[in-house]
N, C-alpha and C positions, 0 to 999 in steps of 0.2 A: 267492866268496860266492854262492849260491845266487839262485835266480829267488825264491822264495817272502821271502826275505829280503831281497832287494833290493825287493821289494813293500811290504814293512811298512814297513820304514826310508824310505821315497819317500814312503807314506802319511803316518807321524809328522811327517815332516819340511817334507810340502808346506803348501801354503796354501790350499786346497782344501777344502768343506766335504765330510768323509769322510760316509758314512752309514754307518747301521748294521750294514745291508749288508754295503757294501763291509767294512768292519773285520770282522768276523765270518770275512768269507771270506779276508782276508788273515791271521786268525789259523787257518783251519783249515788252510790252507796249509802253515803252519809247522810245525803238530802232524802234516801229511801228511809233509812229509819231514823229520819225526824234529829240528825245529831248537828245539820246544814240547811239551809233554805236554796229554794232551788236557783235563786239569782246568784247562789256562788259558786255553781260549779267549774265556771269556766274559770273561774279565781281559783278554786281550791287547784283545781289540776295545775293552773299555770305556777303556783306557789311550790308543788309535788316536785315540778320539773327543773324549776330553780334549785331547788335545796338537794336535792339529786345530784344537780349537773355542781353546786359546791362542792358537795362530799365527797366527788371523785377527782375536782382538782386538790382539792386539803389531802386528801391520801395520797394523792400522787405528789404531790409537793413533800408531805412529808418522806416516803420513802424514797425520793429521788438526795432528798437532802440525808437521809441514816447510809446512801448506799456510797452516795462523795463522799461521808464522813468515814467507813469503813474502809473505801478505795484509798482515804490521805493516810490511814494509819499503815496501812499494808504497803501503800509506796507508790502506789500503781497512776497512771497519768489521768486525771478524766478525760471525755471525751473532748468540752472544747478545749483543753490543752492541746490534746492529738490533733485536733482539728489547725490551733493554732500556728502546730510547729507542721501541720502539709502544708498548713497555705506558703510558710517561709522557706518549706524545701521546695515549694515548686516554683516563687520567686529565685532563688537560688540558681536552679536550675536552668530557667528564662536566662537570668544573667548570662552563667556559664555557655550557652547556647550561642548569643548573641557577640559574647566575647570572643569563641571560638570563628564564627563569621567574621568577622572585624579581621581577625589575625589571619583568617584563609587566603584573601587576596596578596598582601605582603607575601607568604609564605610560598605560595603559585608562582609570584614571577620573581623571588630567588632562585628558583627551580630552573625556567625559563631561560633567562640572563644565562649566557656560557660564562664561564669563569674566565677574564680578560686574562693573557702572558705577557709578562713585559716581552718586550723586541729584542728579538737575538740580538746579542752583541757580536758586529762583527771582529774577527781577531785581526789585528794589525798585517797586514802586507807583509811577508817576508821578502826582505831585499835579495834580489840574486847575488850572488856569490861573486865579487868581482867586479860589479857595476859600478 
């Protein structure tokens, strides 16, 4: 197998973010020594870049999917877990906020209000002595 092909095929097949670049020039290679015709370069690179840009979501897929499955056995919460129990402490929170307001006004003009006495009783008239 040739140098220009064993180039392309390392490209397609690495994991690597190719650029444009690069793939361009890995296909004029190929159309250099006779392995491509020159009407496919812009195919060969545009295919280089596709197969590139798979192979780094399939790796990252796969190892996002071995690192949850090592996180569930260990215990530990993923991220949108975490994510799911901030967004409900910070509902929570809102509430509590809110309900705290609510109860402020009540609580202000308990405060306010003097606490009413009932009315002295007056004590019955003593009668003078002899009257």
């Amino acid at each position: 197998m040739n140098d220009a092909l064993k180039g392309y095929l390392a490209l397609a097949s690495g994991l690597s973010e190719v650029t444009k670049a690069r793939a361009t020039t890995a296909a004029k290679a190929l159309v250099a020594q006779g392995e491509a015709a020159a009407n496919q370069v812009t195919s060969l690179a545009d295919d280089l870049l596709a197969q590139s840009k798979s192979n780094r979501e399939a790796v990252t897929a796969l190892v996002k999917f071995e690192v949850d499955k090592a996180l569930g056995r260990v215990g530990l919460a993923s991220a949108d877990e975490v994510a799911e129990l901030t967004a409900r402490i910070r509902t929570l929170e809102a509430q509590l906020r809110d309900a705290k307001a609510a109860n402020a006004p009540a609580k202000a003009a308990a405060k306010k209000a003097p606490a009413q006495k009932a009315p002295a009783q007056k004590a019955p008239a003593k009668k003078a002595p002899g009257a």
